[in-house]
C-alpha positions in Angstrom: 14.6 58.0 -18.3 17.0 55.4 -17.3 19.9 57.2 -15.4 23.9 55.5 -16.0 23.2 53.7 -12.3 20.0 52.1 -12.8 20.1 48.2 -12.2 17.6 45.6 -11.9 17.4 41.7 -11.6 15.0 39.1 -11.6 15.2 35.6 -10.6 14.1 32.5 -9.8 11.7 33.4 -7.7 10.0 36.0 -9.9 10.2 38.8 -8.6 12.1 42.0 -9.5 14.7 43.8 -7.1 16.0 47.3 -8.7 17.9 50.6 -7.8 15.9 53.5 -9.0 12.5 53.6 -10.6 11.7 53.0 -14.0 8.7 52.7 -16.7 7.9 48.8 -17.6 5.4 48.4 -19.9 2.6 45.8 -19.3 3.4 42.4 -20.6 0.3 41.2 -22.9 2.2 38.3 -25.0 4.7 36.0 -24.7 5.3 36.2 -28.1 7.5 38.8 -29.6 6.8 41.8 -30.6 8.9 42.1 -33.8 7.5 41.3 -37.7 8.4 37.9 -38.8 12.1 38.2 -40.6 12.6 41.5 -39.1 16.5 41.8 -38.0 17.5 44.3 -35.9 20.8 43.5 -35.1 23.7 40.8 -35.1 24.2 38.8 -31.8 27.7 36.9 -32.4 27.1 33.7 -30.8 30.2 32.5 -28.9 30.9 28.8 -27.7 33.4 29.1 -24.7 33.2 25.1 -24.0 33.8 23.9 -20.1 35.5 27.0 -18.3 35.7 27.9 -14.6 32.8 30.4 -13.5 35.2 33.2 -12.4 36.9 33.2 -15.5 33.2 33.6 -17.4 32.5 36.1 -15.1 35.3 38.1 -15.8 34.7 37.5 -19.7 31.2 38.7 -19.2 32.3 42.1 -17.5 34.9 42.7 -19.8 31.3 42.3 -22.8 29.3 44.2 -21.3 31.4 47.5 -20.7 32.3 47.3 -24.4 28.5 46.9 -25.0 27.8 49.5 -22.7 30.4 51.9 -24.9 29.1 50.7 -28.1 32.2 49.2 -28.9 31.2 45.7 -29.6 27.5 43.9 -31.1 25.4 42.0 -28.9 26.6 38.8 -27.9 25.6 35.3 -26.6 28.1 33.6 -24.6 27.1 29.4 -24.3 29.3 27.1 -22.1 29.5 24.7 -19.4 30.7 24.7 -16.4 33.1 22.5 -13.2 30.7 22.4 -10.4 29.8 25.5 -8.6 27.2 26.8 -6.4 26.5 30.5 -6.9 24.4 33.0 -5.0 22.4 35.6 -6.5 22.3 39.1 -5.1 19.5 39.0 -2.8 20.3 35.4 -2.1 19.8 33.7 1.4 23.2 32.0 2.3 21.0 29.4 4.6 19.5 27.8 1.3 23.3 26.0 0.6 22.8 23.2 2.8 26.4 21.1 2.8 29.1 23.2 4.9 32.5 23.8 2.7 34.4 20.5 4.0 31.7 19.2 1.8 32.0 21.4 -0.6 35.3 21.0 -0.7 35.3 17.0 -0.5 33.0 17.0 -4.0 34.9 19.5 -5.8 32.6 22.2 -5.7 33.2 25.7 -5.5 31.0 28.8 -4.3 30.8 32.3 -5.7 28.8 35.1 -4.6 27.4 36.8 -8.0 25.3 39.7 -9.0 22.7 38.6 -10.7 19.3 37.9 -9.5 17.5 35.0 -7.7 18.8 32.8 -4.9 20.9 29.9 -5.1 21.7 27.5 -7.8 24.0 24.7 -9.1 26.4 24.9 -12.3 28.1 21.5 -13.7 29.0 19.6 -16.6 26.3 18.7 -19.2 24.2 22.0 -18.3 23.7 24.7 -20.9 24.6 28.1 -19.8 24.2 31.0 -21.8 25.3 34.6 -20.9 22.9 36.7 -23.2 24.6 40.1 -23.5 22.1 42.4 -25.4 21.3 46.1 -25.7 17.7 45.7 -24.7 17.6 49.6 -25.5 17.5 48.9 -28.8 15.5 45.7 -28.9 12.7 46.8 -26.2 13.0 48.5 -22.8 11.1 45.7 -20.4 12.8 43.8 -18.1 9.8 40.9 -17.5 9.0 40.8 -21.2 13.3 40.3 -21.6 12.5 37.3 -19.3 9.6 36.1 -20.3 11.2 35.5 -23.8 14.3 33.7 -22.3 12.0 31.2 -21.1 10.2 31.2 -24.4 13.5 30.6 -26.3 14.3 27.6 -24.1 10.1 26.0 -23.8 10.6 26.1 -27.9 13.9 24.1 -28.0 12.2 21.7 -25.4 9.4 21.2 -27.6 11.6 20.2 -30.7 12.4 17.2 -28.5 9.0 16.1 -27.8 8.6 17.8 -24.6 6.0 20.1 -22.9 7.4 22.5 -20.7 6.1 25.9 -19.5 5.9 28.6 -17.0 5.0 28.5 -13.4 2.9 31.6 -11.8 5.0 33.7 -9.9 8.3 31.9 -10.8 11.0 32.0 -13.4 12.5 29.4 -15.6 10.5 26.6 -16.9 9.1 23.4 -16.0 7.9 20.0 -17.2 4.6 17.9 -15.1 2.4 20.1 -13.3 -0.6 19.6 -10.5 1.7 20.6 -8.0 4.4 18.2 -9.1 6.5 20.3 -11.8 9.9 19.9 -12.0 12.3 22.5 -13.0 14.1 21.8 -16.1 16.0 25.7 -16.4 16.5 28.3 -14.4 16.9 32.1 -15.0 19.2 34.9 -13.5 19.9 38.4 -15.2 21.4 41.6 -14.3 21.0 44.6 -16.4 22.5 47.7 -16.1 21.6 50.7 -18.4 19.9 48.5 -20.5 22.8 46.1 -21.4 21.9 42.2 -20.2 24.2 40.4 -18.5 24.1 36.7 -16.6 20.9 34.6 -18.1 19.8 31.2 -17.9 21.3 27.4 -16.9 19.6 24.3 -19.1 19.6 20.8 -17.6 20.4 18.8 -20.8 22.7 15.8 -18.8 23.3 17.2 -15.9 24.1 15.0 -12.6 20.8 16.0 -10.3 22.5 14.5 -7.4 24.3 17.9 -6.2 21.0 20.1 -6.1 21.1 18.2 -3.1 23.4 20.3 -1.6 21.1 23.0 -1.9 17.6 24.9 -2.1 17.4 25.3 -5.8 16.3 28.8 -5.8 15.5 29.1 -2.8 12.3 27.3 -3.4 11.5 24.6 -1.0 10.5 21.2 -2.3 12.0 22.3 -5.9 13.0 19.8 -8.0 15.4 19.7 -10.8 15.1 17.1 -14.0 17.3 17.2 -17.1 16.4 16.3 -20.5 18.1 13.2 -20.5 16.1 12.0 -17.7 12.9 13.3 -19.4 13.8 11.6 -22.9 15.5 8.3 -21.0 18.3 8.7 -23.4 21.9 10.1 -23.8 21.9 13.8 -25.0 24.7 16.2 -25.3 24.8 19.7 -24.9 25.9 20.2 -28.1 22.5 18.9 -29.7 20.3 21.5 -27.2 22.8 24.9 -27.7 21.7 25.6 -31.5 18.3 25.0 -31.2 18.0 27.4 -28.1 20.2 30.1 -29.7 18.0 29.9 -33.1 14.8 30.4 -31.2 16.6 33.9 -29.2 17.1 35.2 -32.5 14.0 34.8 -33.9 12.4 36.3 -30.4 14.6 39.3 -30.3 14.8 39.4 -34.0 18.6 39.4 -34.0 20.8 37.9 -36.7 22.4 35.1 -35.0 26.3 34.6 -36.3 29.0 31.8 -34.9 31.8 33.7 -33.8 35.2 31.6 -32.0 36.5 32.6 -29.1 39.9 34.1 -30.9 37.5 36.6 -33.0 35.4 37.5 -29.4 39.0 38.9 -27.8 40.3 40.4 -30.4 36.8 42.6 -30.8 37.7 43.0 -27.3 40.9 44.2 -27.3 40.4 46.9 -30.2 37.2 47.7 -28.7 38.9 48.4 -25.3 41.9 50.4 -27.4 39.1 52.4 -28.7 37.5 53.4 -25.4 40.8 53.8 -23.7 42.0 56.4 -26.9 38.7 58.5 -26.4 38.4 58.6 -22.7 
């Protein structure tokens, strides 16, 4: 039983951290575990555009207590952010390398952050998407949940003529191998009584200069490429964001729906009214 406390992450560097012990069921496929077609559910899939990270944050909170209360459908939150370097829960502050004159001097900001993994870099022309699911009603495995973020996001790179794939005993996925990948996205989640929050960062044009100023996941010798630099051509965010948010649907066999910002507060609000009448 999952008890109203439980929490777990899992990051970048693959392995899980959690409060309180719980069941995970072995992980035989990558594939998912739903009949072709099947819906379960609506995700409302919400484009939030460039937005500063602490206001995403505090947009994602305000989702997932709603989800948690059953107030609200699962939702997938995709945007871009200014540059910012966050830490993950278990995070080692020594892997941020440039001190915060720096910082400060290149217009980047720093947040601390729940979610799992170490260290990692946010900017223009990177995909994020905040995946905010009920995993209690989709399937209770935290690894498997991972597992098919990076599944969603190897598929979308494959519609663009590149390989990517996973790298034992790390998250996120990767283009090249014999020692030489390169890490094209990264994965952080928290979940909390089963509801998903945080998720994954896509380097579609992203400037790979300011992974310099860090220890991209705390991996050493990690590098980052983008697809633009894999495909040698110009390629907007806005090409990469449907394709990935098609491919989560079909994985967690949830009925994908556009849904503008306007629509996403005012769920919020009545949903909020609703818990704030019953409690």
């Amino acid at each position: 039983m999952v008890t109203s406390d439980w929490e777990n992450e899992l990051g970048s560097d693959g392995r899980i951290s959690c409060v309180a012990a719980f069941h995970q069921s072995p992980i035989t496929s990558h594939q998912s575990p739903f009949a072709k077609g099947r819906i379960v559910n609506p995700c409302h899939i919400v484009d939030l555009g460039l937005i500063g990270y602490a206001e995403a944050y505090a947009l994602q909170k305000r989702v997932v207590a709603a989800r948690k209360a059953g107030a609200i459908e699962d939702v997938l939150l995709l945007c871009e952010h200014p540059h910012v370097i966050t830490l993950g829960r278990n995070g080692k502050r020594e892997n941020l390398l440039a001190s915060e004159p720096v910082l400060r001097q290149k217009g980047v900001e720093f947040h601390a952050t729940n979610r799992g993994g170490d260290i990692t870099y946010h900017g223009p022309g990177q995909l994020v998407g905040y995946p905010i699911l009920n995993l209690g009603a989709i399937r209770r495995d935290v690894v498997w949940y991972v597992r098919m973020l990076e599944e969603a996001m190897i598929r979308a790179t494959a519609e663009f003529g590149i390989v990517a794939d996973r790298v034992e005993g790390k998250t996120g996925i990767w283009v090249g191998g014999g020692g030489n990948e390169e890490k094209l996205a990264a994965i952080g989640v928290h979940i909390s009584r089963w509801v998903t929050s945080h998720g994954f960062a896509y380097n579609v044009s992203t400037d790979l200069r300011y992974f310099d100023l860090i220890v991209p996941c705390g991996i050493a010798d990690c590098k980052a490429t983008s697809l633009e630099k894999l495909l040698g051509r110009r390629v907007e965010v806005e090409e990469v964001a449907p394709r990935i948010a098609k491919h989560l649907g079909e994985l967690f066999a949830l009925e994908m729906k556009e849904t503008s910002k306007t629509e996403l507060f005012d769920k919020l609000e009545h949903a909020e009214q609703a818990v704030a009448v019953s409690a």
